[in-house]
N, C-alpha and C positions, 0 to 999 in steps of 0.2 A: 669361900664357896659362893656367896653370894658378888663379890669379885667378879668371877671368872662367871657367873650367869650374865652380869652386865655387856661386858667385854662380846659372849657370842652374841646378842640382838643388836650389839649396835655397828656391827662389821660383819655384813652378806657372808654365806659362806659362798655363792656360786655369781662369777659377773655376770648382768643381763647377755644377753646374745642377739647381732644385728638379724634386723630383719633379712629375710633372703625373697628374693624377688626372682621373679624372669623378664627379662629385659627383649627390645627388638634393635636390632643395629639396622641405621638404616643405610640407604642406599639411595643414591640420585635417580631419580627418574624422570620422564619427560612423555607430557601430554599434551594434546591440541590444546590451542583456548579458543577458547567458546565465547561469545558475546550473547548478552540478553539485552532486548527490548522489547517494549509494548508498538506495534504498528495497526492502523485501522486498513479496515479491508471495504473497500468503493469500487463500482464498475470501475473500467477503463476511461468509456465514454459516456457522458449525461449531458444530454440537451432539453432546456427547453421550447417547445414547438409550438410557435406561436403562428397567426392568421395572418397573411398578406392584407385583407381585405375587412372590413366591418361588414356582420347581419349579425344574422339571427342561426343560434346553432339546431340543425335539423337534424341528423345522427351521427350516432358517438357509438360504432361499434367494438373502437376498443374497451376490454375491461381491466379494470386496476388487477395488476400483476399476469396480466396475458404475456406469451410469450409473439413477436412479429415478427414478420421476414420484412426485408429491404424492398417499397412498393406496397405495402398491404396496405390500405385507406383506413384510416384512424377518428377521422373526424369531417362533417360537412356541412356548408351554413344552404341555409334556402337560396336556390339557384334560380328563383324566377325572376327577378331584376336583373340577374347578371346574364341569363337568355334573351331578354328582352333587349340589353343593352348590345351584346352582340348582333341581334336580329338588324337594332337600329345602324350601328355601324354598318354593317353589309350592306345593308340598303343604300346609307351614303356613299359608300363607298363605288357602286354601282351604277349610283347618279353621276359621281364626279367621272368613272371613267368614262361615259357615255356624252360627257361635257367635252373631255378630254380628245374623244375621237374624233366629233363635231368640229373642234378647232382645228384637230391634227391634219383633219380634210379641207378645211375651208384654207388652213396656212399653205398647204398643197396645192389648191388652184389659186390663190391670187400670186403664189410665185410662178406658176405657168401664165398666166393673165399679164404678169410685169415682163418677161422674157418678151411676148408679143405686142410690147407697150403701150400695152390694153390699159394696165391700171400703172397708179405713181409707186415710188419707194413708202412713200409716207402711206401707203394703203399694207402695203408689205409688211413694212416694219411694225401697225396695229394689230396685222394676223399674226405676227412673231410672237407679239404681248400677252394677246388675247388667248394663241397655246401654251405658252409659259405657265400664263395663271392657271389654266386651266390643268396642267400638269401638277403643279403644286398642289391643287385641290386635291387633288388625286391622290397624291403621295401623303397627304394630311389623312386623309378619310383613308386610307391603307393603314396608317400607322394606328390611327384610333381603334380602327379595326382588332389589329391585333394585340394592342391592349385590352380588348372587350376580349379577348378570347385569354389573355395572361389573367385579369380578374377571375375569370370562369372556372381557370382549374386552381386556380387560388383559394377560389371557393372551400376549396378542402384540403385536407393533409394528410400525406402519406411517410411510413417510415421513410427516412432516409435509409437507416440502418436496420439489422436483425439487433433486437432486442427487448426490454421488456416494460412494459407500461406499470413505469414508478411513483407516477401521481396524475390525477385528474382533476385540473382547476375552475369546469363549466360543465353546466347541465344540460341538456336535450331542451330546447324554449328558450335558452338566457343569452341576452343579445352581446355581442363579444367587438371591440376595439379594434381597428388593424395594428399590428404589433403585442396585443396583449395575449400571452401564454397560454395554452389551453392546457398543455398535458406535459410529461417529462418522459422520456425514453431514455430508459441507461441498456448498454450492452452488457452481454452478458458472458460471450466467449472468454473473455478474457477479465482474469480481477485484477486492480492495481493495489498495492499495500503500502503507505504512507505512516514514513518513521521521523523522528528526530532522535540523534544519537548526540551523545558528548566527540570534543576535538581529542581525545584520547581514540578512543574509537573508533572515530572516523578514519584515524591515519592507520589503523588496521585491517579496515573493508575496501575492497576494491571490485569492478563490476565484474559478473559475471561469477559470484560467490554463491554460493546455495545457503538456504536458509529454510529452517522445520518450521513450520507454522503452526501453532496449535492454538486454535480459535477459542473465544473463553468462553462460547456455547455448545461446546462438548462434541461438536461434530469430529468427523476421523482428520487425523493430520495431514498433511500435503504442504507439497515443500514448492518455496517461490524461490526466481533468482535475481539479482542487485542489479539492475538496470541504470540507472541515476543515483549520482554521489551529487550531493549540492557542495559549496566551498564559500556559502556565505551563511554565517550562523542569524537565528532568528533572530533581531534584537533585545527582544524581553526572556525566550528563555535559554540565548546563548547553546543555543544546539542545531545541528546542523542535518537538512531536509536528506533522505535517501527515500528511492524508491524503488519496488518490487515489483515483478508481474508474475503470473500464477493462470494457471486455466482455471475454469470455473469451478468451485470446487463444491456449489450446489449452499442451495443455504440462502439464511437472508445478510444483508452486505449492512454494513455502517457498523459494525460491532470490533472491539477490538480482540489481538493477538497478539501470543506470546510466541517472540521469535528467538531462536537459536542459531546463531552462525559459526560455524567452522574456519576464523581464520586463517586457517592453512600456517599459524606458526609454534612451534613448542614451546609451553611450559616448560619452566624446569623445575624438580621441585622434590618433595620425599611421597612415598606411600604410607597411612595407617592404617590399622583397622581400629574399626567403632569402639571398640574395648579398649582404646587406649587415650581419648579424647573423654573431655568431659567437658559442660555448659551450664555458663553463669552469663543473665541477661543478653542472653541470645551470642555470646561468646564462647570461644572453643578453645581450651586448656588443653594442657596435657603435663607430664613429668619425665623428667630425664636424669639420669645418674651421673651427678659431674666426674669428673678427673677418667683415668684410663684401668686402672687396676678391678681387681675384683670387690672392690667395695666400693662407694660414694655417697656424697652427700643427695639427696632427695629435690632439685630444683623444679619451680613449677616456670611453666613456658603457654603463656598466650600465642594460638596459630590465627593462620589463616587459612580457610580452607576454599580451595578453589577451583574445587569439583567432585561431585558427590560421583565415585564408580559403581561398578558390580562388587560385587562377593561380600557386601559392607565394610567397603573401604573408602577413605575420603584421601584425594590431594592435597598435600599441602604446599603452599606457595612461600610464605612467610614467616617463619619462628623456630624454625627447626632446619638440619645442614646433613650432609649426608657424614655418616660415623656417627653423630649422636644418639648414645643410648636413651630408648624409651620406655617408659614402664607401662605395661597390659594390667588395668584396673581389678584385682579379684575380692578375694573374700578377704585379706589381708590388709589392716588400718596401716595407716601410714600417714604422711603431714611434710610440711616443705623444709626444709633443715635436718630433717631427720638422716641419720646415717643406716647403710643399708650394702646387705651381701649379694652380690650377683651370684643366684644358685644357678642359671642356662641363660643363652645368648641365642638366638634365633634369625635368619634372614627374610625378612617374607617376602621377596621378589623371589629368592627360591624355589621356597613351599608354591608361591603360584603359576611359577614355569612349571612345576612336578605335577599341579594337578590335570 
């Protein structure tokens, strides 16, 4: 009796039984790829607008962040030496043509005087001299002149361009240097967006691509397009210059953004859904049912995922092949080696043409 007690506890009456799972069979699919970078967003144009002429600055009716048209007066130094000095060339220059006319008349009659050989050559050829110089003075005191009047509107500065006053380097009273910066004008029609990408990448983009911008000061999105491809990478950080343009898209500029580009070429690669990925140190697993039959063993598989869809479904690029079965994570333990029953087979490119 006691026998036959030993004999039922140590030989199961009933064998364990595999796990049964549902699996997803996949399917090749094919998406755009997409490229991310960070690009800074800068006017197009930014000048600094500096003085022809040294004084003293007398108004400064632009104000930091005005908006300007092309010709609006920005800035102006005290104009009473530069009147004065104009006054004074006019004046010269009024003597000299009055010098000028004097000779023009006197070289007039002693060439009639010589025809009647009244007077010599050598009287001649002194009134020849004596208009000459007298022309020259002329054409000197002309030129000073209108240099006295190029100072004058120097005096001040006007936009060259429509755009907006981005810094102010002098006060109303503070005496300014000829060539030293007063203020800076960037435009503002249009914004430039300044990227460096990798030579991977590069040999993806080509001009005239569209790209989402999404500024990282929360402002609304707006999309730029690829104007410039540079083909000589930076020295230090081995990445290579691209640049965008964008209408203005309202906002303060120097800040960066995250851009999106649309390669225009397909991914290839499988669909999951979130239920069947899982994450270790920012890595993305999953499991698949080896062999072909209704059972297999439990393999685990590192993805890569290479773009996040709708419906909560992620891309995958790398670790998984179209026909491999996958298993949807549920309330059911399980572990890698483990053997296991395929209870349903499912397609999900199916199910989401049906919905």
């Amino acid at each position: 009796m006691i026998f036959y007690m030993l004999l039922a506890v140590a030989v199961p009456l009933f064998a364990e039984e595999p796990t049964q799972l549902d699996v997803l069979l996949l399917e090749e699919s094919l998406h755009p790829e997409l490229l991310h970078f960070t690009a800074t967003l800068a006017p197009l144009r930014e000048a600094e607008l500096a003085l022809e002429v040294p004084g003293e600055v007398n108004t400064r009716p632009a104000e930091l962040g005005q908006r300007v048209e092309p010709g609006q007066e920005l800035l102006t130094l005290n104009r009473r030496r530069f009147k004065i000095q104009k006054q004074l060339r006019n004046a010269e220059l009024q003597g000299a043509q009055s010098q000028f006319e004097l000779a023009e008349l006197n070289f007039q009659r002693t060439e009639i005087l010589h025809r009647d050989s009244t007077l010599s050559q050598e009287a001649v050829d002194q009134s020849r001299y004596q208009r000459d110089a007298a022309q020259s003075l002329r054409d000197m005191a002309s030129a000073r002149l209108a240099l006295a009047r190029l100072d004058l509107m120097a005096s001040s500065i006007r936009a060259p361009f429509a755009g907006v006053v981005a810094a102010l380097h002098v006060e109303i009273g503070e005496r300014v240097a000829a060539g030293q910066a007063v203020l800076r004008l960037a435009a503002r029609d249009t914004v430039v967006l300044h990227a460096h990408v990798s030579a991977t990448a590069l040999n993806k983009l080509k001009i005239g691509l569209s790209a989402k911008v999404e500024p990282a000061d929360g402002r609304p999105v707006f999309f730029a397009s690829i104007t410039h491809i540079g083909q000589v990478a930076d020295p230090t950080s081995r990445r290579y210059p691209i640049k965008l343009l964008a209408a203005d898209p309202g906002g303060p500029l120097g800040i960066l953004a995250s851009l999106t580009v649309n390669c225009e070429q397909n991914l290839r690669g499988v669909e999951l859904p979130a239920t069947a990925l899982r994450f270790r140190s920012n890595r993305a697993y999953t499991y698949i049912v080896a062999g072909s039959g209704h059972s297999g063993e439990l393999i685990e598989r590192q993805v890569e995922i290479g773009a996040e869809l709708s419906g909560g479904r992620f891309f995958i690029t790398d670790g998984l092949a179209p026909g491999d079965r996958v298993v949807e994570f549920g309330s059911v333990p399980f572990a890698p080696g483990q053997t296991v029953q395929i209870a349903r087979t499912r397609r999900l490119q199916q199910e989401r043409v049906g919905q």
